[in-house]
ROKOLFI-470325 format. One line per 4 residues: number of its first residue (from 1); their letters; for each residue x, y, z of C-alpha. Coordinates in pm, whole numbers, always signed. Each point is the difference from the previous one (the first is absolute). Layout:
NUM> a> X:Y:Z ~ ...
// end
This chain:
1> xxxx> -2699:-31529:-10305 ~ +316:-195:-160 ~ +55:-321:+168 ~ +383:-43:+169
5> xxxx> +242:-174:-236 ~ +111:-354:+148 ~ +327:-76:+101 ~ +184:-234:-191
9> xxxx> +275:-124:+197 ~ +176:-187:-301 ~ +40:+310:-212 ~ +87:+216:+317
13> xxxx> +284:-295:+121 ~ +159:+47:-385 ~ -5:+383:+50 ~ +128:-6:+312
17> xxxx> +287:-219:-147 ~ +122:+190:-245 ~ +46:+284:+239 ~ +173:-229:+257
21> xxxx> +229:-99:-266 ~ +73:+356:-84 ~ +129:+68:+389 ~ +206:-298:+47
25> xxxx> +164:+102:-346 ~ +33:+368:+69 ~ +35:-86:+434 ~ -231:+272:+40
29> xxxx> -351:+29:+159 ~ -87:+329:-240 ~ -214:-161:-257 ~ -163:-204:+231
33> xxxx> -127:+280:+211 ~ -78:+179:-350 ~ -209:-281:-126 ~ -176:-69:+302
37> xxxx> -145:+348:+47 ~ -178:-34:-346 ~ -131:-370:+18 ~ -374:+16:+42
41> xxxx> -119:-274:+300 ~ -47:+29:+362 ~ +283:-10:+250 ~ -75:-408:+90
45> xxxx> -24:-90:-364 ~ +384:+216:-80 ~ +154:-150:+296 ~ -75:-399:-77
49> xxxx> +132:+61:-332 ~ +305:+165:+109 ~ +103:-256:+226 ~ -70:-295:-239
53> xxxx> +189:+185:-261 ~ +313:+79:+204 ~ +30:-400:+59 ~ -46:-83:-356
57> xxxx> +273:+233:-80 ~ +267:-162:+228 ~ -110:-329:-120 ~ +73:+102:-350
61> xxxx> +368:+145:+134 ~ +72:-361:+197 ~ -5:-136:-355 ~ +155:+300:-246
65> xxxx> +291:+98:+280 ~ +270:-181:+119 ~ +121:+275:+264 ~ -132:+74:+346
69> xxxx> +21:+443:-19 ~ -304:-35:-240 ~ -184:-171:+288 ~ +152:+269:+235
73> xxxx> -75:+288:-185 ~ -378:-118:-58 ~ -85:-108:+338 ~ +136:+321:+167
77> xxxx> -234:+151:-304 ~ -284:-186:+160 ~ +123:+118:+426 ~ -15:+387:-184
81> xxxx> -343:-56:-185 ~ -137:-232:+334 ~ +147:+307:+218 ~ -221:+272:-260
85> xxxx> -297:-243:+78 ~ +52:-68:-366 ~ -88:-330:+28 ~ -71:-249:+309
89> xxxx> +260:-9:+270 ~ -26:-400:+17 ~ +140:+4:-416 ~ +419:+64:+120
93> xxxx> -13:-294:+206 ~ -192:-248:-249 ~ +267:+126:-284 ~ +285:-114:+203
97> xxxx> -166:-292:+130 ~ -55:-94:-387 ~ +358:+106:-123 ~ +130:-249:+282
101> xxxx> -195:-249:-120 ~ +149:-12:-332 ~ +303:+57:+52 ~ +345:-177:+62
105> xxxx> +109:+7:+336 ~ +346:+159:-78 ~ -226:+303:-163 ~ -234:-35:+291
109> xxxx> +274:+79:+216 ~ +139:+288:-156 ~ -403:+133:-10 ~ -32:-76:+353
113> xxxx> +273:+326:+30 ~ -336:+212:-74 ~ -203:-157:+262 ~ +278:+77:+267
117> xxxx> +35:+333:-168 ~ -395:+120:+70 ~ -27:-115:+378 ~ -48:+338:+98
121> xxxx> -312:+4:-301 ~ -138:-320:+137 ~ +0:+104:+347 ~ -219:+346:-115
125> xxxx> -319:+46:+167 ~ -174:-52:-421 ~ +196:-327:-112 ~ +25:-227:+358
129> xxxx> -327:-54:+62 ~ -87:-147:-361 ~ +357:-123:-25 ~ +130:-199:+295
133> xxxx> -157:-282:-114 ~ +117:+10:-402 ~ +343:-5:+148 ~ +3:-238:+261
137> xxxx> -146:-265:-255 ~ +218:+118:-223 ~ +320:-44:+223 ~ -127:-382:+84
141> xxxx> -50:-82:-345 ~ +360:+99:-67 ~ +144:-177:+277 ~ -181:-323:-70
145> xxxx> +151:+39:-316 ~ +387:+80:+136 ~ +227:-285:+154 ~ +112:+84:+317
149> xxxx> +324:-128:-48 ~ +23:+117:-328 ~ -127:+354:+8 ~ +107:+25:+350
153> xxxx> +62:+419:-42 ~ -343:+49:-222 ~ -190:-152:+311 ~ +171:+216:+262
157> xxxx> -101:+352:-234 ~ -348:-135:-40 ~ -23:-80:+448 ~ +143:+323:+31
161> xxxx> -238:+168:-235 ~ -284:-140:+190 ~ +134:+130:+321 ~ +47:+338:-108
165> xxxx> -323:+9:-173 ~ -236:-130:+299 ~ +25:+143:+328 ~ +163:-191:+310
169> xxxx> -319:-113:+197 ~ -166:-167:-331 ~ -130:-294:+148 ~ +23:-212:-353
173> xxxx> +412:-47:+16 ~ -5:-67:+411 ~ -43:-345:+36 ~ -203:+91:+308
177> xxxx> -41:-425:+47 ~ +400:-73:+22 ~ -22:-274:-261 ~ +318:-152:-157
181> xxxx> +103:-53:-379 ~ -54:-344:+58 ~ +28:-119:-394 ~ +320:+160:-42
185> xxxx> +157:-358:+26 ~ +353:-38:-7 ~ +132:-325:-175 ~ +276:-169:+60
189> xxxx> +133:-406:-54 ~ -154:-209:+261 ~ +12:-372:-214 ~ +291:-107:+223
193> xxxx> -170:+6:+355 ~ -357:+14:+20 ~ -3:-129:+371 ~ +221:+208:+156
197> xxxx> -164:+313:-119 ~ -344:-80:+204 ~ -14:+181:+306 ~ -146:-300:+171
201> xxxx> +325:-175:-6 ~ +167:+170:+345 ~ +266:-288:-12 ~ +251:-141:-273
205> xxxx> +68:+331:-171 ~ +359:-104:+16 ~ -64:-292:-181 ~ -44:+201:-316
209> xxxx> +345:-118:-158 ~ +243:+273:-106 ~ -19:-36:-359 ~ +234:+256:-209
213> xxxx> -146:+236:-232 ~ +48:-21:-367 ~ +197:+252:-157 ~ +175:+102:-347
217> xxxx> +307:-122:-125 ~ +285:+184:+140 ~ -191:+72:+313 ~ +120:-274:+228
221> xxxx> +344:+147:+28 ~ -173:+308:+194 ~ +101:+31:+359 ~ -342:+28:+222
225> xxxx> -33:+195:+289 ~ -298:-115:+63 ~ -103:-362:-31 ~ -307:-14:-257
229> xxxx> -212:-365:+4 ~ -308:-58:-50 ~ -160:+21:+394 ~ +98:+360:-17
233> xxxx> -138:+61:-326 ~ -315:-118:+93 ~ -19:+116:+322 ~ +122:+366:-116
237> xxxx> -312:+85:-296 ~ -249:-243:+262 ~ +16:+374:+170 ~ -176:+144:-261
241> xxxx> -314:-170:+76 ~ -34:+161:+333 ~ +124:+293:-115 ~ -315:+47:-236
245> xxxx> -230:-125:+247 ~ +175:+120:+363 ~ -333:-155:+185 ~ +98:-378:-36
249> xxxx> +287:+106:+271 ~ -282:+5:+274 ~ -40:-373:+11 ~ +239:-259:+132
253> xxxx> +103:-158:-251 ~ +59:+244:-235 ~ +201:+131:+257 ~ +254:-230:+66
257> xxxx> +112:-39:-354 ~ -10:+395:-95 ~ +219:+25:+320 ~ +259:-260:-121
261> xxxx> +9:+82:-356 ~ +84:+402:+112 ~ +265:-120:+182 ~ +175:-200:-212
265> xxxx> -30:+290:-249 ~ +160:+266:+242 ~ +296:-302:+60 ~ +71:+46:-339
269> xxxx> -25:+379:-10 ~ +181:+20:+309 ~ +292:-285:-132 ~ +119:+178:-350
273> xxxx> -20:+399:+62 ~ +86:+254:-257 ~ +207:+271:-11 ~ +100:+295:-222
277> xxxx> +292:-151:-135 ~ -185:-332:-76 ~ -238:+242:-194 ~ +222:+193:-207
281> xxxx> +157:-297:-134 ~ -278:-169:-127 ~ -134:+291:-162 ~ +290:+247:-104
285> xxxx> -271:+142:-299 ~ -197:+207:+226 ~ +217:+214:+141 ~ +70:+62:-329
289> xxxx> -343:+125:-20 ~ -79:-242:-331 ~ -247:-185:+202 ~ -258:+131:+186
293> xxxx> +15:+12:+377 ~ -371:-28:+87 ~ -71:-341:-174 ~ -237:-192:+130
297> xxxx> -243:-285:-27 ~ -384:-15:+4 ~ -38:-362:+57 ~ +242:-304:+103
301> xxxx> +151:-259:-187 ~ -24:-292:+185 ~ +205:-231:-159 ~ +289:-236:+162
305> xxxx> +296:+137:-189 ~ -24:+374:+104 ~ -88:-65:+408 ~ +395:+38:+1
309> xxxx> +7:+342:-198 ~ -321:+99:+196 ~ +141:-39:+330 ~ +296:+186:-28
313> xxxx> -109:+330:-175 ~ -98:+276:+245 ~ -299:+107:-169 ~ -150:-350:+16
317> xxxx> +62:-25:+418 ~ -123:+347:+73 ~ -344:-130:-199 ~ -43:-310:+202
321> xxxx> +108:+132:+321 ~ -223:+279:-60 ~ -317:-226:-12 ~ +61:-204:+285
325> xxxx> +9:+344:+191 ~ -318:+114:-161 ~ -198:-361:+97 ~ +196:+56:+389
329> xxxx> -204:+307:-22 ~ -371:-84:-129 ~ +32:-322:+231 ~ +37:+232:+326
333> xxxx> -214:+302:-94 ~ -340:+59:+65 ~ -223:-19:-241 ~ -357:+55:-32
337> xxxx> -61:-293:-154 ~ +158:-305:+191 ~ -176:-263:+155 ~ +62:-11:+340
341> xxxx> +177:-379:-109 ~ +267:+194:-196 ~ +225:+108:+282 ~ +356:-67:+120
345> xxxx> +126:-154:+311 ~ +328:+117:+162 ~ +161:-217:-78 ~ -88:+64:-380
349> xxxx> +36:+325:+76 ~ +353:+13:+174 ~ +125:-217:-341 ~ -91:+276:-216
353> xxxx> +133:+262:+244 ~ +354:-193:-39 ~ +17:-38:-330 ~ -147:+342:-133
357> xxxx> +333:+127:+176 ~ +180:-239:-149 ~ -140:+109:-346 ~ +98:+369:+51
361> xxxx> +357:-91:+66 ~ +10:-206:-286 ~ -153:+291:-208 ~ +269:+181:+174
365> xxxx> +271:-231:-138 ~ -113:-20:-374 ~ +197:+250:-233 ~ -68:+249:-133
369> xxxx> -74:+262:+282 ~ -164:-216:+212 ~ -60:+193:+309 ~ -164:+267:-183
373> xxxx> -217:-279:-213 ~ -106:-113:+337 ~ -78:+300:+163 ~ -262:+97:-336
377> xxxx> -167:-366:+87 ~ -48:+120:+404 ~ -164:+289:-137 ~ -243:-128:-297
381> xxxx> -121:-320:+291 ~ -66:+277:+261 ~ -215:+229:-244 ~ -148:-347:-104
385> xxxx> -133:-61:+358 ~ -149:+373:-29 ~ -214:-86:-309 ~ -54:-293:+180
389> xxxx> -176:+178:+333 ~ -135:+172:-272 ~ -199:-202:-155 ~ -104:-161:+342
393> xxxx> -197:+307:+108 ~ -173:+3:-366 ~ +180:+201:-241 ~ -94:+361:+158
397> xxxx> +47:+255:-250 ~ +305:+157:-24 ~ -143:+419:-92 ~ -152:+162:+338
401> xxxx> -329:+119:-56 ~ -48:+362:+72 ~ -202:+2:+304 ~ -338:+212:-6
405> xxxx> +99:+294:+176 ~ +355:+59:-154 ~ -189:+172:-288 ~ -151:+199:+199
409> xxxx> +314:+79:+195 ~ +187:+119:-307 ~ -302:+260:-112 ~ +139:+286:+172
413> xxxx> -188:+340:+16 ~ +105:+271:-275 ~ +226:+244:+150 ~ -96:+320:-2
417> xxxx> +286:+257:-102 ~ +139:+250:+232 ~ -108:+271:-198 ~ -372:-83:+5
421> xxxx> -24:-37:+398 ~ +191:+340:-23 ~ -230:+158:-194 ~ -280:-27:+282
425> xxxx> +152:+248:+220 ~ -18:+258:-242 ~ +381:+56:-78 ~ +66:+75:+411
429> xxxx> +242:-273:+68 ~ +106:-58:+351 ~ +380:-150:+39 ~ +28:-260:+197
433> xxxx> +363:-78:-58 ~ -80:-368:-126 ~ -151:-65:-355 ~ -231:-266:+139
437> xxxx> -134:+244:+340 ~ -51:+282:-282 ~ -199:-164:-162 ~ -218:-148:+216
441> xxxx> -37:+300:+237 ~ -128:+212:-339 ~ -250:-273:-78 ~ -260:+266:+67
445> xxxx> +12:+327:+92 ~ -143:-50:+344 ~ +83:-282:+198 ~ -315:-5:+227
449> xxxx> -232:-6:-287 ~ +184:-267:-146 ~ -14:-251:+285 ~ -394:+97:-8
453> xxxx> -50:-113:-342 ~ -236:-248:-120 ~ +309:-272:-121 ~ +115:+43:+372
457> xxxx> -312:-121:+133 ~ +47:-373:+46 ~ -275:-83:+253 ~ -283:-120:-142
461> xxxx> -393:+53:+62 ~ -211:-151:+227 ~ -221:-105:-303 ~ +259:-133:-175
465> xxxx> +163:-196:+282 ~ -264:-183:+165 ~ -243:-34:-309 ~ +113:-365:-34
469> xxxx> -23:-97:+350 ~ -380:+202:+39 ~ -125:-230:-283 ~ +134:-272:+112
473> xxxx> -108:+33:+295 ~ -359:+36:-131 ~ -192:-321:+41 ~ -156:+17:-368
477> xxxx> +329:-24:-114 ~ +6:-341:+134 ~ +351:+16:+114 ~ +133:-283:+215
481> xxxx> +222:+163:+327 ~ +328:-171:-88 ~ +13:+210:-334 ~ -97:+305:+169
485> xxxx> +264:+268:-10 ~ -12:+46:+410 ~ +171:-324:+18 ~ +346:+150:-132
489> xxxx> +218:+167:+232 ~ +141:+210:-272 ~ -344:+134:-43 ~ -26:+71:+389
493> xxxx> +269:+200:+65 ~ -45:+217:-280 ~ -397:+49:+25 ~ +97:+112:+374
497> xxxx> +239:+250:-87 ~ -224:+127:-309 ~ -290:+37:+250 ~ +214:+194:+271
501> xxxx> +106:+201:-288 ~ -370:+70:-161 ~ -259:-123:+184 ~ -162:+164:+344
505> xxxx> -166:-305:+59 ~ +336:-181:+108 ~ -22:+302:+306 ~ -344:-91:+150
509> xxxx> -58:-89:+375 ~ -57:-368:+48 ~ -104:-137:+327 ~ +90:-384:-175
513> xxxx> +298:-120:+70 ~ +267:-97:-202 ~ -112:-228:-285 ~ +163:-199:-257
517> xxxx> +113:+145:-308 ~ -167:-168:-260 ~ -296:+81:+175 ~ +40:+338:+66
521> xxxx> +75:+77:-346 ~ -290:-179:-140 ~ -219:+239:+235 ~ +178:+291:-122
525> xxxx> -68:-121:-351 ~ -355:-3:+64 ~ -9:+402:+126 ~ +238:+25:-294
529> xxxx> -245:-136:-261 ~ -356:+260:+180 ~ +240:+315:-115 ~ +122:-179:-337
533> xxxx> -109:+258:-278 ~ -279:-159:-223 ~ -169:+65:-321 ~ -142:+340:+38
537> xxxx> +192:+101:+304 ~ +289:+230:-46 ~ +250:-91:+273 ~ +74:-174:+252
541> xxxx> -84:+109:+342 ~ +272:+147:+288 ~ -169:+48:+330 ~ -18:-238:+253
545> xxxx> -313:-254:+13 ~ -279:+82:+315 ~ +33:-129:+286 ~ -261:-273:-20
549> xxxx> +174:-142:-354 ~ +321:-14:+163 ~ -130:-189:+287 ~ -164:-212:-194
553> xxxx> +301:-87:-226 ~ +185:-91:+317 ~ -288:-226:+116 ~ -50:-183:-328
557> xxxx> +454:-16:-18 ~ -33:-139:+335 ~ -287:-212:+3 ~ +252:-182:-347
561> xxxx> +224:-147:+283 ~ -290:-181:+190 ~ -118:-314:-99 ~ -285:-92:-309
565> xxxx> -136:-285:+117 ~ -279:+50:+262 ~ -81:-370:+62 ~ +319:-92:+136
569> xxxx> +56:+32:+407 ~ +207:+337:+120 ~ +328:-100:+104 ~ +93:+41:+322
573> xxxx> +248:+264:-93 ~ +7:+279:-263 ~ +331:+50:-213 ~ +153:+416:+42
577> xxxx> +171:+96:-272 ~ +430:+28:-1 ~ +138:+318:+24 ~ +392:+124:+100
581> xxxx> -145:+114:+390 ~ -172:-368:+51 ~ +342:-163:-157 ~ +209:+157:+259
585> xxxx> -188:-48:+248 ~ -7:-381:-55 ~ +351:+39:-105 ~ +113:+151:+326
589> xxxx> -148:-367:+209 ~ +161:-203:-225 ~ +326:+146:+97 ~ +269:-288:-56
593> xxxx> -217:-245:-82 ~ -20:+135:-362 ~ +228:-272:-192 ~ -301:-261:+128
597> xxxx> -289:+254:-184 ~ +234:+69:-336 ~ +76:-403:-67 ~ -407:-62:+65
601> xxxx> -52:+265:-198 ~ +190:-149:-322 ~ +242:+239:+20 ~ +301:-81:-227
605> xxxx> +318:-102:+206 ~ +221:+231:-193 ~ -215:+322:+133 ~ -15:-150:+344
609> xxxx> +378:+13:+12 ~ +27:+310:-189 ~ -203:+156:+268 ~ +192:-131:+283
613> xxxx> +351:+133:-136 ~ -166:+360:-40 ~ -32:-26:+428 ~ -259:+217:+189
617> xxxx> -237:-124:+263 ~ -271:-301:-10 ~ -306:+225:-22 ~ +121:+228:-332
621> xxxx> +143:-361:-142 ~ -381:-137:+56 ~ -159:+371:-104 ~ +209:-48:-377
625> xxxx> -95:-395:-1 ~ -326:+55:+5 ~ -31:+301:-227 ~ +136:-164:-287
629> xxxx> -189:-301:+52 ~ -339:+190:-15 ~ +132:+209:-283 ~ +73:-291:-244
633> xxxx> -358:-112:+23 ~ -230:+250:+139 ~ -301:-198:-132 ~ +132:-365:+193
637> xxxx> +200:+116:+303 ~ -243:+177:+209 ~ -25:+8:+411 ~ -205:-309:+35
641> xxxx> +322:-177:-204 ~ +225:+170:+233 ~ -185:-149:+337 ~ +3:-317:-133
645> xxxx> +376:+25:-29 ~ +8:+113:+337 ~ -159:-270:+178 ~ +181:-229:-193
649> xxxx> +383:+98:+146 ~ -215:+37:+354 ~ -8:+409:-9 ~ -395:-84:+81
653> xxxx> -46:+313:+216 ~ +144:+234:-283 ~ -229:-149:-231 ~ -275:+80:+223
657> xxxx> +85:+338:-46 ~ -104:+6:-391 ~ -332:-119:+51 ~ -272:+215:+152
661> xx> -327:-133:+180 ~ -297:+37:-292
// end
């Protein structure tokens, strides 16, 4: 017997080389699929050496290439040959997680046009699983890399990748704890007044001296609109602490000095406003269309010369006056995860109130199209409070599960074709002037033998019925009596209406009288289970039991209701079963006096009153009291429960009446 030849995984990773080479040259998966038909080793063995081979090979075109469509063509090579189960479906991702890595990041960006091009590959039930992960450490890797004021747009195509890519409940990008950015730190120059810029300090912030700003040559001939020193500089970017970290607002002294600072800043906005004109003057270029209208800014620039510039372009207000209505909104929502400490008095409360309004007219005010500017914020703050709610009650999923019987709702039954229930009758077709009538009246040729066929009979056997209940009723069984199917009411209707319908013994003389349910049925399970076919026997039996065996069925159902215990004293009185002819008769002595029995009874109010607006006399009000209260607990509200009630609204010589002398 010849012994297997060993895998050599060098030699095979040069082999598999030179073919890899030969489909990123030719961009073709053909000799490939040719060569690994042929090569002699097991499936495992072909598929590390594929995958190690396909990364060497994109190594190798990092350093030869200069162009990014020979990394395009190869890696959709490797989606085609991952999607063939070619190679491992893991080897895509780790190629472009490698190609990023060496790359520049103007290259990386136009690569990053593939990624965004194969969403709808990622998201495919073979690459997700194996995949999510590759890209999502992928993404971070390039954004750790990327400034965000720098590569502002390459950022936003790599969030919205992500959110395209994952689906809206995924609890990694959720911030399901509410925590703040707190080391995006905004800097600004502070040397000049260290003390008034402590929030301890509630008093003296006028004593800050109104030092001019420093500006460029050829600046100070400049008319201001607004007046620019230094306390409003400071006070102005102080904002942007509490703006990264909106908690600090819950104590005092935070308080205080967020609350002057934002008003001297809407002063200012509210002293110099803009206009169209104003607009168009400054910058005649754009409507030109040489500059572009959307410019904006990833990150301030703090310093003392441009607060001037800053505060009178539009763009700059709407950004400020936008966050001080985002903080007015964390700082009065509920969130899950406050402290009970981190809420708002009213008068807090009323301050915001005020000036949020105030904000929105400002908004209003600032060119260009301010209303409709202000109308998008109202709507992005209310779908924020949604998100918000949201994420209060948990992050529910978003899909609705099928529930478990909609599939079997939408299995419908096969239709059966016209022609086939025609074809019963035999080609004699009765008209019946309606498609639907026609066909059902020449279901089968005669009507009386079809009612009396077997899929019409929907009754069931006595064997089948009461099977259940006969051995559970057998004491081997060891079957306690709440489990016992006798206990359901369901089961007690429709056993008596199965045994009027089937059995003779439910006709028999009894001399007893009326007992309770339960335990007549269990009695009539125990006939039941004497004429219960057995092994050997071949049916059940029909005719009615002697005359001794029924009398002794009745004795042994009746002598269930007395009491087991024999060393216990005999009452003085002995309990008679409830029936409709005892109920009115009590019913008919109660008479008006029937409110008094329902309340001690624990009947709801609500069917109290509902009975007295349906009218009618005292006695048939009592009679339906007491009917339904026996009925909703056979088993608890007996005639000894009823005297008791009796005596206790003083009806002492009715209860008399349900007790008879032992």
């Amino acid at each position: 017997m010849a012994t297997p030849a060993i895998f050599d995984f060098c030699e095979a990773r040069k082999t598999f080389n030179q073919v890899v080479h030969s489909v990123a040259e030719e961009n073709s998966l053909d000799p490939y699929k040719e060569f690994i038909q042929d090569f002699a080793a097991s499936e495992s063995e072909k598929r590390v050496a594929a995958d190690q081979a396909f990364r060497d090979v994109l190594h190798e075109l990092c350093v030869l290439s200069d162009g990014c469509e020979v990394y395009k063509n190869f890696i959709c090579q490797s989606i085609e040959a991952a999607q063939s189960d070619l190679i491992s479906t893991s080897v895509p991702f780790l190629l472009l997680t490698d190609a990023f890595d060496v790359m520049p990041l103007d290259q990386c960006e136009v690569l990053f046009n593939l990624v965004e091009d194969k969403v709808r590959v990622w998201k495919s039930s073979a690459f997700y699983v194996t995949g999510k992960n590759f890209l999502l450490r992928m993404c971070n890797d390039l954004l750790r890399r990327l400034s965000k004021s720098q590569n502002t747009v390459f950022c936003g195509r790599i969030q919205l990748f992500l959110s395209r890519l994952f689906p809206l409940a995924e609890k990694s990008a959720l911030n399901l704890m509410s925590q703040f950015n707190i080391e995006n730190v905004t800097l600004y120059n502070q040397a000049k007044s260290e003390q008034s810029n402590s929030p301890e300090k509630k008093e003296g912030e006028g004593d800050v001296k109104t030092e001019s700003m420093e500006v460029e040559d050829g600046e100070a001939d400049k008319p201001k609109e607004v007046p620019i020193d230094y306390n409003l500089y400071r006070k102005f970017w102080s904002l942007q602490d509490y703006f990264r970290k909106p908690s600090q607002c819950y104590e005092k002294k935070f308080w205080s000095v967020f609350v002057s600072n934002a008003e001297a800043v809407f002063a200012a906005f509210s002293s110099s406003k803009l206009d169209d004109l104003k607009s168009s003057k400054k910058t005649p270029s754009l409507r030109m269309g040489t500059l572009e209208p959307d410019s904006f800014f990833a990150k301030y620039l703090t310093s003392e010369k441009l607060l001037d510039l800053q505060l009178n372009d539009s763009n700059f207000r709407r950004y400020v006056l936008l966050q001080f209505l985002i903080i007015f909104q964390y700082l009065r929502a509920s969130v899950k995860f406050k402290t009970p400490a981190q809420s708002l008095t009213d008068d807090q409360s009323g301050w915001m109130k005020a000036q949020t309004e105030a904000i929105y007219q400002l908004i209003r005010e600032t060119p260009p199209d301010g209303e409709k500017f202000a109308r998008t914020v109202e709507h992005m703050l209310e779908r924020e409070e949604h998100w918000n709610q949201w994420k209060n009650d948990g992050c529910p999923d978003f899909e609705k599960k099928p529930e478990e019987g909609d599939s079997k709702k939408s299995r419908r039954p096969k239709r059966r074709r016209v022609g086939d229930d025609l074809q019963i009758t035999g080609g004699k077709v009765v008209k019946m002037g309606n498609p639907e009538l026609t066909k059902l009246w020449n279901l089968h040729p005669s009507n009386m033998e079809a009612c009396k066929a077997e899929d019409r009979m929907f009754l069931p056997t006595l064997e089948e019925f009461f099977q259940e209940a006969i051995e559970q009723n057998d004491p081997v069984n060891l079957v306690e009596e709440e489990y016992r199917s006798t206990n359901d009411q369901t089961f007690q209707w429709k056993a008596l209406r199965l045994l009027a319908r089937r059995s003779p013994l439910f006709f028999t003389n009894s001399a007893t009288p009326a007992l309770e349910l339960k335990v007549y049925l269990n009695a009539m399970l125990g006939k039941l289970a004497k004429q219960m076919p057995r092994e050997g026997s071949e049916e059940m039996k029909t005719g009615v039991e002697d005359e001794e065996e029924i009398k002794e069925g009745e004795e042994e159902a009746h002598n269930s209701t007395q009491p087991v215990e024999e060393t216990e004293p005999e009452p003085e009185h002995r309990d008679i079963v409830l029936n409709k002819h005892i109920i009115r008769s009590v019913a008919d002595k109660i008479g008006g006096d029937w409110k008094k029995v329902a309340v001690e009874l624990r009947i709801p109010d609500e069917d109290i009153t509902f009975f007295d607006s349906e009218g009618g006399s005292g006695a048939d009000l009592a009679n339906r009291v007491i009917t339904i209260w026996m009925e909703s607990d056979p088993e608890k509200n007996t005639a000894e429960s009823l005297r008791l009630a009796l005596k206790e609204v003083g009806l002492s010589e009715v209860a008399d009446t349900l007790a008879v002398p032992s």
